[in-house]
C-alpha positions in Angstrom: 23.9 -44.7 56.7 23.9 -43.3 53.4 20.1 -43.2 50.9 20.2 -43.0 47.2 18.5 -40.3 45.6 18.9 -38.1 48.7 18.3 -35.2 46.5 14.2 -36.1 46.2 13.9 -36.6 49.7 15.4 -32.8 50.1 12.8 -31.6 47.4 10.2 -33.2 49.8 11.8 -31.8 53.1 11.2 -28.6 51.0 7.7 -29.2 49.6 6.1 -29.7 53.3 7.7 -26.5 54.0 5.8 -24.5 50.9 2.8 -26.5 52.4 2.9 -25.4 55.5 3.5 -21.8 54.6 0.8 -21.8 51.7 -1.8 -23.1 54.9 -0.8 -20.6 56.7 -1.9 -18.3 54.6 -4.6 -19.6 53.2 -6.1 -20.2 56.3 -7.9 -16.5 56.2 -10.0 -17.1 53.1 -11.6 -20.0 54.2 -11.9 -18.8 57.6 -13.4 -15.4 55.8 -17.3 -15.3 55.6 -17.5 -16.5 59.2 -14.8 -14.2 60.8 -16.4 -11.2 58.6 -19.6 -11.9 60.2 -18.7 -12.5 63.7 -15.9 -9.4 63.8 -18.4 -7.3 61.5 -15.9 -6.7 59.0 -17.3 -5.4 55.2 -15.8 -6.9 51.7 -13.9 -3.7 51.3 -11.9 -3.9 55.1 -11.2 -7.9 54.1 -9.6 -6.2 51.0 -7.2 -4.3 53.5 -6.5 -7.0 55.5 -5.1 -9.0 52.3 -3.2 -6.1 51.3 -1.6 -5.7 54.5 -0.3 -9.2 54.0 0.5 -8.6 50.6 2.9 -5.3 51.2 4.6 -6.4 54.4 5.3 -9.8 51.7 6.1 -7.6 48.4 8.6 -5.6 50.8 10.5 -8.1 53.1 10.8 -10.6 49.6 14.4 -9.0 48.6 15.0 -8.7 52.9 14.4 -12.1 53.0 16.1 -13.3 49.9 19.5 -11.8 50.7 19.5 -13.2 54.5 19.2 -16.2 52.6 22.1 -15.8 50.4 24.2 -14.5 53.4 23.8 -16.9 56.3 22.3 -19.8 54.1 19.3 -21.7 53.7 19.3 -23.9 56.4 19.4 -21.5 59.3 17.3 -18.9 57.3 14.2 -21.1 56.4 14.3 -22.0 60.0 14.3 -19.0 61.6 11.7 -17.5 58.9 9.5 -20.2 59.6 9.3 -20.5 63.3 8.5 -16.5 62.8 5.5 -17.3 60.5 4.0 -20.1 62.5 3.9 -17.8 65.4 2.4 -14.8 63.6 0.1 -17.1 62.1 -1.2 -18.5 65.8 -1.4 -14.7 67.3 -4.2 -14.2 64.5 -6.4 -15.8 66.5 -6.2 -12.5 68.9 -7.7 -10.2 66.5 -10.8 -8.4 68.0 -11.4 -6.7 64.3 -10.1 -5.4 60.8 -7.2 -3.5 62.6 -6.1 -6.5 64.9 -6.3 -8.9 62.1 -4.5 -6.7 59.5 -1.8 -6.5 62.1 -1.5 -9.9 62.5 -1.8 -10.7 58.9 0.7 -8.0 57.8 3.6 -10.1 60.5 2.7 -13.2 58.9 3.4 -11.7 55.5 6.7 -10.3 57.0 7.8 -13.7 58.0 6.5 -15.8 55.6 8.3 -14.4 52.5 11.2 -16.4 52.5 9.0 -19.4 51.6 9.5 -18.8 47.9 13.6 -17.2 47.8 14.2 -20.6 49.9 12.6 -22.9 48.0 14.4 -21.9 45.1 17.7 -21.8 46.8 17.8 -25.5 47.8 16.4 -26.7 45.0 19.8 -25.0 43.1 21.7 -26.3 46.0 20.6 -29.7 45.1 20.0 -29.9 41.6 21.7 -30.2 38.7 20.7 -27.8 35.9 19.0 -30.8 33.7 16.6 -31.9 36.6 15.7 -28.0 38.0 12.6 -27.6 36.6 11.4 -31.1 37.7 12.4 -30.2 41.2 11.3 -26.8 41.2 7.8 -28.3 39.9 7.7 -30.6 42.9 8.5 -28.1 45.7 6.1 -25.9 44.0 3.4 -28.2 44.2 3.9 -27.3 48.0 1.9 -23.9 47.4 -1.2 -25.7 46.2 -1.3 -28.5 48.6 -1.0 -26.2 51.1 -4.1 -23.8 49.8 -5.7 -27.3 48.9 -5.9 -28.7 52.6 -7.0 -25.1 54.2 -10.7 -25.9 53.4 -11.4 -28.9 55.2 -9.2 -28.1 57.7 -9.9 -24.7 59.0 -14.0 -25.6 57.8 -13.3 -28.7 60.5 -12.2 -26.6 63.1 -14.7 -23.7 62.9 -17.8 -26.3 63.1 -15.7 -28.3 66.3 -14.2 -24.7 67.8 -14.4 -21.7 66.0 -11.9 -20.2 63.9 -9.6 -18.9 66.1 -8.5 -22.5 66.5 -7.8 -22.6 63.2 -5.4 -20.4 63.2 -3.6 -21.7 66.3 -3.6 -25.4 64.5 -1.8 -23.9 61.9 0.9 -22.3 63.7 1.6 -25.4 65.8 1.8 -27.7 62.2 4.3 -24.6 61.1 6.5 -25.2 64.4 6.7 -29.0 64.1 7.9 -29.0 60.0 11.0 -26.2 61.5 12.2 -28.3 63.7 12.0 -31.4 60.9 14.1 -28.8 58.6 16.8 -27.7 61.4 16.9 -31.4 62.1 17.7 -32.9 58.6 18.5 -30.2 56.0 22.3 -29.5 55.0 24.1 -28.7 51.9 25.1 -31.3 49.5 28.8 -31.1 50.7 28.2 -31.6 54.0 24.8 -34.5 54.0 26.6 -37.3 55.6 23.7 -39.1 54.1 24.6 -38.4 50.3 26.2 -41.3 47.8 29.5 -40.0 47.1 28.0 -40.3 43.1 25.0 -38.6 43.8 27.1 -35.8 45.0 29.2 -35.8 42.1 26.6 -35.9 40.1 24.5 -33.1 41.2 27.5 -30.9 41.4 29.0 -31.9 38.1 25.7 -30.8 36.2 25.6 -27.4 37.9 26.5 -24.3 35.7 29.6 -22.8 36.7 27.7 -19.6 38.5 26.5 -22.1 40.8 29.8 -23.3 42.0 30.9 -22.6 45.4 34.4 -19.8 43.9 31.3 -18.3 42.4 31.2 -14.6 42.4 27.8 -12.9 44.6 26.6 -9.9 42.7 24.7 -7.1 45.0 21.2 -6.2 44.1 22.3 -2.9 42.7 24.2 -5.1 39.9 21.1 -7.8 39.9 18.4 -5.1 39.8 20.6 -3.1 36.8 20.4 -6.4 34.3 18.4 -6.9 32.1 17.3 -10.6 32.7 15.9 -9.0 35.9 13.3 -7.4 34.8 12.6 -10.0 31.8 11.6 -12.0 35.4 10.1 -9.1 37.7 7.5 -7.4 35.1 6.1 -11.0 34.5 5.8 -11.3 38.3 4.3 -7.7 38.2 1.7 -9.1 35.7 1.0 -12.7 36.7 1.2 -12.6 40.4 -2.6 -11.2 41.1 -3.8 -14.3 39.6 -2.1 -16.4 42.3 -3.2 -14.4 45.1 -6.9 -13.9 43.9 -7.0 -17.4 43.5 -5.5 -18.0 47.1 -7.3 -14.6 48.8 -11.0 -14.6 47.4 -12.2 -18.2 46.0 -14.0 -19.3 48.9 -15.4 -15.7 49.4 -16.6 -15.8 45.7 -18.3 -19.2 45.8 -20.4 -17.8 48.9 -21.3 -14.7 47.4 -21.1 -15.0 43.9 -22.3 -18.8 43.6 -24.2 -18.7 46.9 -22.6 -22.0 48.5 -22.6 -22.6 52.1 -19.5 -23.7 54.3 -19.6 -27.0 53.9 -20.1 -26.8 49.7 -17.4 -24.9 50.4 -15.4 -27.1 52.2 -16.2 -30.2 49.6 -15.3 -27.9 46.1 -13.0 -25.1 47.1 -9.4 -27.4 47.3 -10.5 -28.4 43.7 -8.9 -25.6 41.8 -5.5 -26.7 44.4 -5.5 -29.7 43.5 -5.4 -28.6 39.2 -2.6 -26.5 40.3 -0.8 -29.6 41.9 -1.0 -31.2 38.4 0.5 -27.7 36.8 3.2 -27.5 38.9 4.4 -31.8 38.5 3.5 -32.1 34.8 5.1 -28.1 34.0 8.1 -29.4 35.6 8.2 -32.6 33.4 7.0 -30.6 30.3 10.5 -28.5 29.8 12.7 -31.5 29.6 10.1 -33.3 27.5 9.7 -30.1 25.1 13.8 -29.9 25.4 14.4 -33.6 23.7 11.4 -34.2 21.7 11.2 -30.7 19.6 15.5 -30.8 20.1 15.5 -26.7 21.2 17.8 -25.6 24.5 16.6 -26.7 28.3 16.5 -22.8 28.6 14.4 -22.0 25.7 11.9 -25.3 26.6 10.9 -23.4 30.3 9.9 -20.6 28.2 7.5 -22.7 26.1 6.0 -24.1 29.3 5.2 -20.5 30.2 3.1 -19.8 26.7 1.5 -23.0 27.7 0.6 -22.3 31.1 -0.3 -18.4 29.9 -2.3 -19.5 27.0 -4.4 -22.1 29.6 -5.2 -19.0 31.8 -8.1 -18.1 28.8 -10.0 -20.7 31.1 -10.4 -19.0 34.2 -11.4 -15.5 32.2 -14.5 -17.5 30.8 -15.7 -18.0 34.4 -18.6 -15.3 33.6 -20.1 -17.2 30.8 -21.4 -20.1 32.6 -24.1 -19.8 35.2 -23.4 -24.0 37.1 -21.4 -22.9 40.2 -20.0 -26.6 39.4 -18.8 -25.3 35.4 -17.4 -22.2 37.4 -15.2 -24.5 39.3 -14.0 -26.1 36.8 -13.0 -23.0 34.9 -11.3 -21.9 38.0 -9.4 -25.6 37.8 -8.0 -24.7 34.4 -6.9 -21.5 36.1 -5.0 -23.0 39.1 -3.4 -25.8 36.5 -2.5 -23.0 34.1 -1.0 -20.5 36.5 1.5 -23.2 38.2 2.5 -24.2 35.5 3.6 -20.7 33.9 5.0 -20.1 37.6 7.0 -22.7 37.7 8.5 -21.8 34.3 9.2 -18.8 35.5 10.9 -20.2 38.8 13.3 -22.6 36.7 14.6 -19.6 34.5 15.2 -17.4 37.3 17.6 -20.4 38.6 18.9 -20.5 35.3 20.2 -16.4 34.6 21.5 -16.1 38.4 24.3 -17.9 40.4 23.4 -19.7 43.7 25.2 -17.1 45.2 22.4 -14.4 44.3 19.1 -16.6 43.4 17.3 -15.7 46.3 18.0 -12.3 46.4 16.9 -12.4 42.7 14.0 -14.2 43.4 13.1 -12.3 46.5 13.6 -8.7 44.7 11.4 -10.2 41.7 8.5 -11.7 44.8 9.0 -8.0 45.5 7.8 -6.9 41.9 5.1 -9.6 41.9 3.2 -8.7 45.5 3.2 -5.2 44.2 1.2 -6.4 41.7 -0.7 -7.9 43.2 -1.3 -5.9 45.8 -2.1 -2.7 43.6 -4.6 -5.7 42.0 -6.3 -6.5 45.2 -6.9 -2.6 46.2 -8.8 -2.8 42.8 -10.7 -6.0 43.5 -11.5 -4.9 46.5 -13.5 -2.3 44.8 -14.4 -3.0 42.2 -16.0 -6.2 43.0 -19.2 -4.0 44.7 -19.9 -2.5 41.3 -18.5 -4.6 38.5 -18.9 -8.7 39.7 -15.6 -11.0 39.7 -15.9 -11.7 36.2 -14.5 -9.0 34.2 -11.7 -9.4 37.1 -11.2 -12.5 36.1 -10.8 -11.8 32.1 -8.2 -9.1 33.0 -5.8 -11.9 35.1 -5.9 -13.4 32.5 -4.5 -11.1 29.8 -2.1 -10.4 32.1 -0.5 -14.0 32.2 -0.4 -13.9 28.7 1.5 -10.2 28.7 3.5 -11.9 31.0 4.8 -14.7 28.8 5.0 -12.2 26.0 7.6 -10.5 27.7 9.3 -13.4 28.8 9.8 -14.1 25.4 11.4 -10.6 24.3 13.5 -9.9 27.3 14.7 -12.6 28.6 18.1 -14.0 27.8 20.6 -17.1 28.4 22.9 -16.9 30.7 23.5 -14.4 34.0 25.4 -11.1 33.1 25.8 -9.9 36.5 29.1 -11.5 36.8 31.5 -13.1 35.2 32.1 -17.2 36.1 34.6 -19.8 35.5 34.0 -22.7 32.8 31.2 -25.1 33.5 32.5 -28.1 35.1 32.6 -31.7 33.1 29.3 -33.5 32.5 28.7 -36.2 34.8 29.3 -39.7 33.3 26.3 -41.8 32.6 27.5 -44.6 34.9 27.4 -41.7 38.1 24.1 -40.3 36.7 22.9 -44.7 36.8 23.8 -44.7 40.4 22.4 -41.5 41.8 
């Protein structure tokens, strides 16, 4: 039996996995004020517990990215993921800040081939014109995923402590592998494909993305230019993400003074903006692309101002004194920040073949969680003494140096390696029935 428009239901296959990678990790800030007090662990040793996940991430991104690219995406998100929900279950061992570093730091090892992968299939399957749209989509699995870790873990502390929580988790990670070893393939080989559909995702791929297409190392990808036009934006924009994901529910205990279940009710809300920034970011490029008549490349660039520009929001968050207007600040920041991410996603699939994207994309993660790792070290202490707020003012002016030098560097067009002619554009009637 063969399903039209196979390609959306492998953007989805892909989506539930960011989600059940994003709970995953996720799934230690909500679970934070109540493990801190029961394991008698201070703001500052919480801070070294998300850095531990935040190196072991930064450094195994490239690792991960190039196993990717060498035994595919198929057996490599499986095998990554089956790794992550495990680590994610053992957390529920930890006896103290050591333990749960530990356990946090093998869940970052595993889990950082979320990302490389998700960009990988989404190449695989894609042609170039309908990327970002897909990229927005799978993206959207980061946010649902730090969106449901509230009520979910908040649910299972008040019925069984948090421990559970973890374990749940892990067991939801298992069952979405063996969906993915079960139904993912490559386009030439989905038995389940429309010969059209087929034709039509492969006829709208740039020529680096063909299958003769050369693989550059990551000594020639690391050398080029329009790699670092990608990994000193990740350097810069990256410790928004993960202060968003790491320290929201900790700040609207401490700072805003709500208890677990206020909590529970408002802290998916800035998730949920982020959903809409990663959907309407992915729609935005092709939109900007037709209606202002400027390239598809040049459009993902001016979804990236956008989303930068947005990111003023969140920096305001230490003007208002309603917990409820903080929120909604912090909304603006979790719509704005997807939406520049995504951006940034789409051109990194745009300047490298499918042959190196996620060794691209992993050695630019790598970039990123240094950032934000160096970031968190600095939150970490400076929180005691300054408040989150001038924190939050300096995220934001680095999303906006971020899409400043997206704007200088970056160019059209991989020159890593040299690639054969583009193949023909698809014809409107095989675009009609795919």
């Amino acid at each position: 039996m063969k399903f039209k428009g196979m390609r959306w239901w492998m953007v989805g296959l892909v989506t539930l996995g960011l989600i059940v990678n994003y709970l995953a990790r996720n799934t230690l800030s909500v679970a934070a004020p109540t493990m801190m007090s029961e394991l008698h662990i201070s703001t500052q040793q919480y801070s070294y517990i998300v850095v531990a996940w935040q190196v072991c991430y930064a450094v195994m991104q490239p690792v991960a990215g190039y196993v990717l690219d060498a035994i595919g995406t198929k057996i490599g998100f499986a095998v990554f993921a089956l790794a992550w929900s495990l680590a994610c279950a053992s957390a529920a061992l930890a006896t103290g800040w050591q333990s749960m570093a530990f356990f946090r730091g093998l869940l970052g090892l595993t889990e950082a081939a979320g990302i490389p992968a998700g960009v990988k299939a989404t190449t695989e399957w894609f042609p170039a014109r309908e990327r970002s749209v897909a990229i927005g989509w799978f993206n959207i699995g980061s946010s649902i995923g730090a969106l449901c870790a509230p009520p979910l873990v908040v649910w299972c502390i008040l019925h069984a402590g948090w421990q559970t929580a973890f374990v749940v988790v892990g067991a939801i990670g298992t069952v979405w592998t063996l969906l993915w070893a079960l139904f993912y393939k490559h386009p030439r080989d989905q038995k389940m494909l429309l010969d059209a559909e087929r034709d039509y995702i492969l006829a709208g791929q740039e020529a680096k993305h063909s299958d003769d297409a050369r693989k550059a190392g990551w000594r020639q990808i690391v050398r080029s230019r329009n790699f670092w036009s990608i990994a000193i934006p990740r350097f810069l924009s990256e410790p928004a993400w993960q202060t968003f994901n790491a320290w929201i529910p900790l700040y609207m205990a401490t700072e805003r003074h709500m208890n677990l279940k206020e909590i529970a009710a408002f802290a998916w809300l800035p998730f949920l903006a982020a959903d809409i920034g990663c959907v309407l970011g992915g729609y935005l490029s092709p939109i900007i692309h037709k209606r202002f008549n400027v390239s598809l490349f040049q459009s993902r660039k001016w979804v990236m101002a956008i989303g930068s520009l947005a990111m003023i929001g969140p920096g305001c968050v230490g003007l208002v004194d309603s917990p409820y207007a903080a929120i909604g600040l912090l909304c603006i920041g979790g719509f704005a920040h997807q939406t520049l991410s995504g951006a940034l996603y789409s051109i990194t699939s745009d300047v490298f073949g499918k042959n190196e994207v996620a060794t691209a994309t992993g050695l630019a993660g790598m970039s990123g969680y240094l950032g934000a790792t160096l970031f968190t070290l600095l939150f970490g202490v400076l929180v005691t003494h300054v408040g989150y707020s001038p924190m939050f003012v300096v995220l934001a002016v680095f999303d906006v140096l971020a899409a400043i030098v997206v704007w200088m560097l970056v160019r059209e067009g991989s020159s890593n390696t040299p690639h054969p002619p583009m193949k023909a554009v698809p014809t409107v009637q095989a675009a009609q029935n795919s």
